[in-house]
MMTF fields as JSON, N, C-alpha, C and O atoms, coordinates in Angstrom:
{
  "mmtfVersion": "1.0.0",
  "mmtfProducer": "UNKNOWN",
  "numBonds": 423,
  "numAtoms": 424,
  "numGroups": 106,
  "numChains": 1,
  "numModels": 1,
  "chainsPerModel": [1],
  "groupsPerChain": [106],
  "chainIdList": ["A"],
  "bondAtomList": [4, 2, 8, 6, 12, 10, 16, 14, 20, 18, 24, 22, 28, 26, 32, 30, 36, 34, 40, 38, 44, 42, 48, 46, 52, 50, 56, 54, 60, 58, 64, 62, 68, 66, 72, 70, 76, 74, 80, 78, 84, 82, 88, 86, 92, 90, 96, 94, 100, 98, 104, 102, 108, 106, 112, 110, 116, 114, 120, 118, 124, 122, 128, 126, 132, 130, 136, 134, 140, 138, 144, 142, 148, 146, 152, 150, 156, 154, 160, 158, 164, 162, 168, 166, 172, 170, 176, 174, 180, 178, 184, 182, 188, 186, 192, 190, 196, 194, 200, 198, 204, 202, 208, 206, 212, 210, 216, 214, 220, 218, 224, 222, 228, 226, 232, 230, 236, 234, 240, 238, 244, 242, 248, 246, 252, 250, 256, 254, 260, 258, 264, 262, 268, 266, 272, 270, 276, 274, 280, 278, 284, 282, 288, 286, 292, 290, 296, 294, 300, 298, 304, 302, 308, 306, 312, 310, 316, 314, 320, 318, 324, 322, 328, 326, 332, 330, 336, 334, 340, 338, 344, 342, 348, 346, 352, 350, 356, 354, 360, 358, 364, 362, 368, 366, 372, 370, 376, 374, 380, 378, 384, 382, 388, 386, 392, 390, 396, 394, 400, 398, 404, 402, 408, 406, 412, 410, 416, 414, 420, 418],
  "bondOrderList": [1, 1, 1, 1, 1, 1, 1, 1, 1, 1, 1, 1, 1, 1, 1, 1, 1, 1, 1, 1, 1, 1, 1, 1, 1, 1, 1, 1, 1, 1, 1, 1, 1, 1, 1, 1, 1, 1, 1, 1, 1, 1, 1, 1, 1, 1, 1, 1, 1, 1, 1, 1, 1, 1, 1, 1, 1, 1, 1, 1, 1, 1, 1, 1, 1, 1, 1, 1, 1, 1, 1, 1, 1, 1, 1, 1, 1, 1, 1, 1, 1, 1, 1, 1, 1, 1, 1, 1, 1, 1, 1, 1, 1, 1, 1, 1, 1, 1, 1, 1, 1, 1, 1, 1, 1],
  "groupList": [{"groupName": "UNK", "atomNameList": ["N", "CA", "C", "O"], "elementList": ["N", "C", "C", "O"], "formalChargeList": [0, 0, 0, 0], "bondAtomList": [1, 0, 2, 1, 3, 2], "bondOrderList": [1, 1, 2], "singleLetterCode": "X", "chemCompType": "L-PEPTIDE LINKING"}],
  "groupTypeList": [0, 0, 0, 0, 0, 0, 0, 0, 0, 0, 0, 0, 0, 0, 0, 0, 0, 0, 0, 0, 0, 0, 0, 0, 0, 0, 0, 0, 0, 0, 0, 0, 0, 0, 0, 0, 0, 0, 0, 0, 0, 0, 0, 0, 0, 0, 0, 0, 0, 0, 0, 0, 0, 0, 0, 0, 0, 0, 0, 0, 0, 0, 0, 0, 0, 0, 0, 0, 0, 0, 0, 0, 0, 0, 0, 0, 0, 0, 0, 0, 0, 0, 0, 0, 0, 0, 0, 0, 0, 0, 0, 0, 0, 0, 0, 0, 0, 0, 0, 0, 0, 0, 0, 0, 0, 0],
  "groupIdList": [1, 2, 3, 4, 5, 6, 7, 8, 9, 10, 11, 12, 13, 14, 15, 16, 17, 18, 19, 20, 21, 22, 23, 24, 25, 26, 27, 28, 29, 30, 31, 32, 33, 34, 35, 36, 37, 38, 39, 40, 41, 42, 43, 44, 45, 46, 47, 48, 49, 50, 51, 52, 53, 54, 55, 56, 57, 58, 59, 60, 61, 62, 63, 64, 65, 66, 67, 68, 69, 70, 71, 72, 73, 74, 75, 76, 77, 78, 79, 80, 81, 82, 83, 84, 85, 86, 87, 88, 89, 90, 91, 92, 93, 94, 95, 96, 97, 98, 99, 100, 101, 102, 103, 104, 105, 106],
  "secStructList": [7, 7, 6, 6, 2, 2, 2, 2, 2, 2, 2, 2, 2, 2, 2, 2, 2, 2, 6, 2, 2, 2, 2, 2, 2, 6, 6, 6, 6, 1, 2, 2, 2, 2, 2, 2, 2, 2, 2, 2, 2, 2, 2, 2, 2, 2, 6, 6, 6, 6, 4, 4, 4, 6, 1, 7, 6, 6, 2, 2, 2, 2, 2, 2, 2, 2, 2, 2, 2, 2, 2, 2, 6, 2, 2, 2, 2, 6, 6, 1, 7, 7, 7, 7, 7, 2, 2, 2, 2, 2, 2, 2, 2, 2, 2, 2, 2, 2, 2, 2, 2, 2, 2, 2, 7, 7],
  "xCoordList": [306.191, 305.303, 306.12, 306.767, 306.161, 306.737, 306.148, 305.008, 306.939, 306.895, 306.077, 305.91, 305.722, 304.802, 303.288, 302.399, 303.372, 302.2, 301.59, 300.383, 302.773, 301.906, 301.712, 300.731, 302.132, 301.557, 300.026, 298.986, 299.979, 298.953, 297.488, 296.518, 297.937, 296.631, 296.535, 295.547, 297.84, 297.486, 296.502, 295.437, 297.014, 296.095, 294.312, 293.421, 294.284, 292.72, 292.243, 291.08, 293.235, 292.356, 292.438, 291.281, 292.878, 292.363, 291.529, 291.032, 291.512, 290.354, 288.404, 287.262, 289.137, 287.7, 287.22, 286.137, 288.202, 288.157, 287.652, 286.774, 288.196, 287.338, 285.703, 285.157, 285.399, 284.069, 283.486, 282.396, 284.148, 283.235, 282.286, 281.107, 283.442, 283.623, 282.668, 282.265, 282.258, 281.495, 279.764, 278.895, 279.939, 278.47, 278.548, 277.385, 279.33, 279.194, 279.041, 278.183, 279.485, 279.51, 278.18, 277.972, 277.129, 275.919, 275.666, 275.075, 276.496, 276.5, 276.911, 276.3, 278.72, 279.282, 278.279, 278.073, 277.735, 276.841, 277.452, 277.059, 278.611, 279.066, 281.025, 281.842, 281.052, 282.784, 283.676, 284.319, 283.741, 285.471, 285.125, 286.121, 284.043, 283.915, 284.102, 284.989, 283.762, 284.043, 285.073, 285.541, 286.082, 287.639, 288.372, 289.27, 287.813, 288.622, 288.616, 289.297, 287.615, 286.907, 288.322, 288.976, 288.795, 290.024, 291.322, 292.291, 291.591, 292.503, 292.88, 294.092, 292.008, 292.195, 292.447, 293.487, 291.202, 291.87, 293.308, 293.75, 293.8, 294.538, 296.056, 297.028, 295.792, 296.91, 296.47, 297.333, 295.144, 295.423, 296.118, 296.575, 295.933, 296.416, 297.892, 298.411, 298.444, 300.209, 300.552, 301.771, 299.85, 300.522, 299.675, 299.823, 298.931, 298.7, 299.75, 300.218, 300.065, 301.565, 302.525, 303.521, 302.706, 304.015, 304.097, 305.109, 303.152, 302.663, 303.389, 304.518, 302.694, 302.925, 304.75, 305.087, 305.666, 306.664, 306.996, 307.651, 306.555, 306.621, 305.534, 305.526, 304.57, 302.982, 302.553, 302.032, 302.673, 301.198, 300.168, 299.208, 299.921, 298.563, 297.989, 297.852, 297.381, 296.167, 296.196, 295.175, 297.217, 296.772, 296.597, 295.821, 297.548, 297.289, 295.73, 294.974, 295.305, 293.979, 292.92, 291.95, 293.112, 291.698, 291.775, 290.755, 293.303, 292.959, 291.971, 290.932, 293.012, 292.855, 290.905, 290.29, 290.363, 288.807, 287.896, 286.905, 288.594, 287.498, 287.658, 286.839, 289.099, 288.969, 288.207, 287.025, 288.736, 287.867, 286.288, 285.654, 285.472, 284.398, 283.798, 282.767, 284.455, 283.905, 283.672, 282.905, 285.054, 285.069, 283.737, 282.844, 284.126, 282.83, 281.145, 280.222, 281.007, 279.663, 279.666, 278.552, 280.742, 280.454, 280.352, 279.587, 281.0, 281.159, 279.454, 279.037, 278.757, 277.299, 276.612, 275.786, 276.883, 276.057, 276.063, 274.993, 277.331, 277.579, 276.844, 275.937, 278.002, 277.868, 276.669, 276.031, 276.072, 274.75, 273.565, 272.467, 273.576, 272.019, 271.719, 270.536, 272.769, 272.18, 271.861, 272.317, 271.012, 270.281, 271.498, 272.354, 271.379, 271.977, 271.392, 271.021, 271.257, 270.607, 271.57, 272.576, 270.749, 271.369, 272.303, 273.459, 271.441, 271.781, 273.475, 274.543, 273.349, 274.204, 275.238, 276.195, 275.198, 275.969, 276.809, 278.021, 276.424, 276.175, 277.276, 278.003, 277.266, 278.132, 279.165, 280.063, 279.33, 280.304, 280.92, 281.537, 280.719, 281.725, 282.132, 283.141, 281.224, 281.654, 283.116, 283.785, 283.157, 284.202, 285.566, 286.674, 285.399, 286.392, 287.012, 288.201, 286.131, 286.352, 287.118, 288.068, 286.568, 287.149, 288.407, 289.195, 288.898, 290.076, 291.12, 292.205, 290.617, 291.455, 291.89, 293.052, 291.493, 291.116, 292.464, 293.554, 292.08, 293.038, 294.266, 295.244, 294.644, 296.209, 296.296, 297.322, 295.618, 296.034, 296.807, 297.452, 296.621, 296.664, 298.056, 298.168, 298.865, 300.072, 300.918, 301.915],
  "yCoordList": [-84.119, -82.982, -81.709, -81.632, -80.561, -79.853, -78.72, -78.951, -77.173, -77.125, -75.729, -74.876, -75.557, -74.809, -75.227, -74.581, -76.606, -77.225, -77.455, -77.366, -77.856, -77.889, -76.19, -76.022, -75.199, -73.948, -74.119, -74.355, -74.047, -74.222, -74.745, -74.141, -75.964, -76.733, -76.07, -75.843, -75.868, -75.179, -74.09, -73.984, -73.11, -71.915, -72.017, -71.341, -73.197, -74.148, -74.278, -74.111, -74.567, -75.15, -73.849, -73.729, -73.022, -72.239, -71.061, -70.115, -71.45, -70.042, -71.236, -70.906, -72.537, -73.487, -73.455, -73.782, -73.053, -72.647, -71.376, -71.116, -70.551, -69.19, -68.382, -67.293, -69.473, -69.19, -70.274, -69.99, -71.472, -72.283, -71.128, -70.777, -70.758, -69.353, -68.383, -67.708, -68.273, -67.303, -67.304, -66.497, -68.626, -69.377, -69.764, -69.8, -70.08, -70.273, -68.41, -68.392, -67.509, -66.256, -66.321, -65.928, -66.692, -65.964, -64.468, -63.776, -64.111, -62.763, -61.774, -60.782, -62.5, -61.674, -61.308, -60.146, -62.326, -62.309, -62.99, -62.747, -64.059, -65.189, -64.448, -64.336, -64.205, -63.623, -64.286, -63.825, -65.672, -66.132, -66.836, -67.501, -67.039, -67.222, -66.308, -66.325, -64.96, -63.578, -63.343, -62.636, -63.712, -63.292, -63.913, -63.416, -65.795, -66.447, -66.557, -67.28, -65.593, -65.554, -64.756, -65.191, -63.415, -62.831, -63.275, -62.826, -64.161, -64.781, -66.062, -66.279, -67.068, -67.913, -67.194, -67.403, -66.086, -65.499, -65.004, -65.093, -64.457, -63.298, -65.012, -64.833, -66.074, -67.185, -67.436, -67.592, -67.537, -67.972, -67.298, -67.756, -66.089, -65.146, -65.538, -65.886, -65.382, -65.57, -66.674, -66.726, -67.923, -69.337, -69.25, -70.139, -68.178, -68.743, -67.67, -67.965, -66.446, -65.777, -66.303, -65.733, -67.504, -68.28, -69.004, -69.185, -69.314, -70.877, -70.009, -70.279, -69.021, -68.321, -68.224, -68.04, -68.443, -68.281, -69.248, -68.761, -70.625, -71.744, -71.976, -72.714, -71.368, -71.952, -71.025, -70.1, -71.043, -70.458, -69.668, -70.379, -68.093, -67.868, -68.422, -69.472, -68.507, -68.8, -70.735, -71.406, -71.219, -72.637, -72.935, -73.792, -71.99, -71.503, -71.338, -72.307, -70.053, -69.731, -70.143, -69.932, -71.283, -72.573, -73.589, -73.969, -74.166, -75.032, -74.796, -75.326, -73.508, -72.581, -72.359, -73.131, -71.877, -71.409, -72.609, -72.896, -73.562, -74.938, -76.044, -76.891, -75.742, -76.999, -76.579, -76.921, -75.654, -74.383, -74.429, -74.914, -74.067, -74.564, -75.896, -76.017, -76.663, -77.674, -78.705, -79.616, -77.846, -78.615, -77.915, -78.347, -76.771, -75.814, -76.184, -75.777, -77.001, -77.636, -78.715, -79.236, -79.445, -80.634, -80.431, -81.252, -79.367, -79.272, -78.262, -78.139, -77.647, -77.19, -78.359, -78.372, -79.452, -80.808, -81.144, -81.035, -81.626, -82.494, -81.866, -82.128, -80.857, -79.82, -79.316, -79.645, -78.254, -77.293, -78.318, -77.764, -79.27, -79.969, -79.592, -79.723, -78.819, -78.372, -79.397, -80.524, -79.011, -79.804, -80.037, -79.207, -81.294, -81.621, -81.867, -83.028, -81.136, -81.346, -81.576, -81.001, -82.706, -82.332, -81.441, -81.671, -79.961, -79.184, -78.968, -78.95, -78.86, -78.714, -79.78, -79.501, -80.781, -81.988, -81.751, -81.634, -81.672, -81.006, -79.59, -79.445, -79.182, -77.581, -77.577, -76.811, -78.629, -78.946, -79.543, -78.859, -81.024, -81.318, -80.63, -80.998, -79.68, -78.877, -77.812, -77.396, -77.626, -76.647, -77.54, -77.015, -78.88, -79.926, -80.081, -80.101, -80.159, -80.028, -78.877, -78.973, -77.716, -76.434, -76.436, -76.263, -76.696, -76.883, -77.913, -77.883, -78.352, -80.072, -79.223, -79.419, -78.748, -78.418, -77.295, -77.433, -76.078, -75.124, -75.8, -75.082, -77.128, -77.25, -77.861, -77.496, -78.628, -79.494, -78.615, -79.272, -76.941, -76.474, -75.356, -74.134, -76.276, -75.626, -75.478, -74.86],
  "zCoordList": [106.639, 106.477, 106.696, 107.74, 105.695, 106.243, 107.231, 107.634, 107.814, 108.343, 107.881, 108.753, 106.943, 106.017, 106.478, 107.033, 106.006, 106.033, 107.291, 107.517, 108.371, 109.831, 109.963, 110.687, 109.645, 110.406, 109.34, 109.955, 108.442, 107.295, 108.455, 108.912, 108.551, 109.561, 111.085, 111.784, 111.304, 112.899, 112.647, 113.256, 111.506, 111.098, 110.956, 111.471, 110.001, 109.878, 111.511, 111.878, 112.297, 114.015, 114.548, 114.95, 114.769, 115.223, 114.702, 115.312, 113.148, 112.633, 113.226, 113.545, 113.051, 113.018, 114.907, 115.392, 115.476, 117.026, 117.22, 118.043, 116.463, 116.871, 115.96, 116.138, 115.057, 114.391, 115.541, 116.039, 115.974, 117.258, 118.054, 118.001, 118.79, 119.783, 119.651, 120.598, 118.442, 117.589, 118.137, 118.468, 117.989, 118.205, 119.542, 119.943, 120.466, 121.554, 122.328, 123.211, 122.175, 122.416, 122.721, 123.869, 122.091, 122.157, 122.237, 123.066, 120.766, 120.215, 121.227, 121.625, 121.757, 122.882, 124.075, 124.427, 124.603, 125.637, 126.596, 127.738, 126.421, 127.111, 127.068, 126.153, 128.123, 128.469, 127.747, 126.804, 128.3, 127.822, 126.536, 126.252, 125.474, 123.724, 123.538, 122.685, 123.857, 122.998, 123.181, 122.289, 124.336, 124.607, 123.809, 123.129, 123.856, 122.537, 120.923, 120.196, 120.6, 119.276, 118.817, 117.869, 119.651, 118.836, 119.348, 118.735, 120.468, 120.646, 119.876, 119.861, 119.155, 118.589, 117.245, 116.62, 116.668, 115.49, 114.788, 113.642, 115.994, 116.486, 116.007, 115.274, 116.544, 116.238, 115.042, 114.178, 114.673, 113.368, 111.917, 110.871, 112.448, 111.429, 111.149, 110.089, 112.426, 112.683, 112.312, 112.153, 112.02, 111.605, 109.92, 109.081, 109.727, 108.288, 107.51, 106.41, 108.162, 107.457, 107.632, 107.186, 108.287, 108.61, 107.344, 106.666, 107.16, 106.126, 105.032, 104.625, 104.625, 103.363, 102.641, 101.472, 103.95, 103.624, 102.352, 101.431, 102.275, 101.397, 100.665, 99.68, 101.101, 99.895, 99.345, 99.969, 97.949, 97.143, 97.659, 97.958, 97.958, 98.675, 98.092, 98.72, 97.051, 96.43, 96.873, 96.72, 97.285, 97.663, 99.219, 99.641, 100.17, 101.301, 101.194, 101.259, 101.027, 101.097, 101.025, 101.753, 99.4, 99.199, 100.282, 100.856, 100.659, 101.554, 102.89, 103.283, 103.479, 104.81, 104.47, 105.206, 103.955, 103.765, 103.528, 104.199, 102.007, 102.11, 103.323, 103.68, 103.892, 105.03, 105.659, 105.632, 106.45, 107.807, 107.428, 108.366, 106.332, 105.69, 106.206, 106.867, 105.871, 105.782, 107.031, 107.343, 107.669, 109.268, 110.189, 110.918, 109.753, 110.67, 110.366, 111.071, 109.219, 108.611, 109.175, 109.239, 109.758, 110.502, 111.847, 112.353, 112.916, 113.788, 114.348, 115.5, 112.91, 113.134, 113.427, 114.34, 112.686, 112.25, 113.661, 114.261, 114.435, 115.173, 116.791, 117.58, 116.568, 118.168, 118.37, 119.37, 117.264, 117.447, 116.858, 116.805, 116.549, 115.542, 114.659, 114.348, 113.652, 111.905, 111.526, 111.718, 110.939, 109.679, 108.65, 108.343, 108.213, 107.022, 105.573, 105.399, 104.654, 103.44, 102.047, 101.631, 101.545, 100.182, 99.71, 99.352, 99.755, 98.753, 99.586, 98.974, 100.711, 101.846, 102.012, 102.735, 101.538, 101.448, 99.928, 100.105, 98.655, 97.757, 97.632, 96.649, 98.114, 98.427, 98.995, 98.645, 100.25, 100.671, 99.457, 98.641, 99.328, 98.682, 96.992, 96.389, 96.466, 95.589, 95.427, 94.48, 97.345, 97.799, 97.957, 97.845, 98.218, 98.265, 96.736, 96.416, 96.099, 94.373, 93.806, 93.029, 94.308, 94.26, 94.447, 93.517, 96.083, 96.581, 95.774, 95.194, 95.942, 94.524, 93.199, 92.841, 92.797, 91.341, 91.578, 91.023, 92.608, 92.392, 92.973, 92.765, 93.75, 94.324, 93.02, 92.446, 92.369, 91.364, 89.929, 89.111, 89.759, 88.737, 89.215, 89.114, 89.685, 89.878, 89.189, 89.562]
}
């Protein structure tokens, strides 16, 4: 794996760590989620301009947004009790399609 690609995913865990943060904040009501909402951001930024040195923005970016997406729809599902629907099941994997489609058209 290179070393593109691990900053790539580190970038995904901590943007999917600080939208967590987001929702745990209780709309910056709760101290240390609102402290880590721009501290986890604040890394993710720095490992997804790392990434960039070797990847494609535009393949950087679909991965980085539909993974982060899609993890954060499971981690609503799992952690908070979202509802899971169709249309919502449906959308997700449309954005997985999305993502496929643009690494595939290199």
């Amino acid at each position: 794996m290179s070393t593109s690609l691990i900053y790539l995913l580190t970038a995904i865990v901590f943007e999917v760590s600080g939208t967590t943060c987001m929702k745990l904040s209780e709309g910056f009501n709760k101290l240390m989620p609102s402290i880590l909402i721009f501290v986890f951001y604040g890394l993710c930024f720095i490992f997804q301009t790392l990434s960039l040195k070797k990847i494609d923005i535009s393949i950087a970016y679909s991965v980085w947004s539909g993974l982060g997406t899609t993890l954060i729809a499971g981690i609503g599902l799992i952690l908070f009790r979202e509802s899971m629907t169709l249309v919502k099941f449906m959308s997700m994997a449309l954005i997985i399609v999305g993502v496929v489609g643009i690494n595939s058209g290199r």
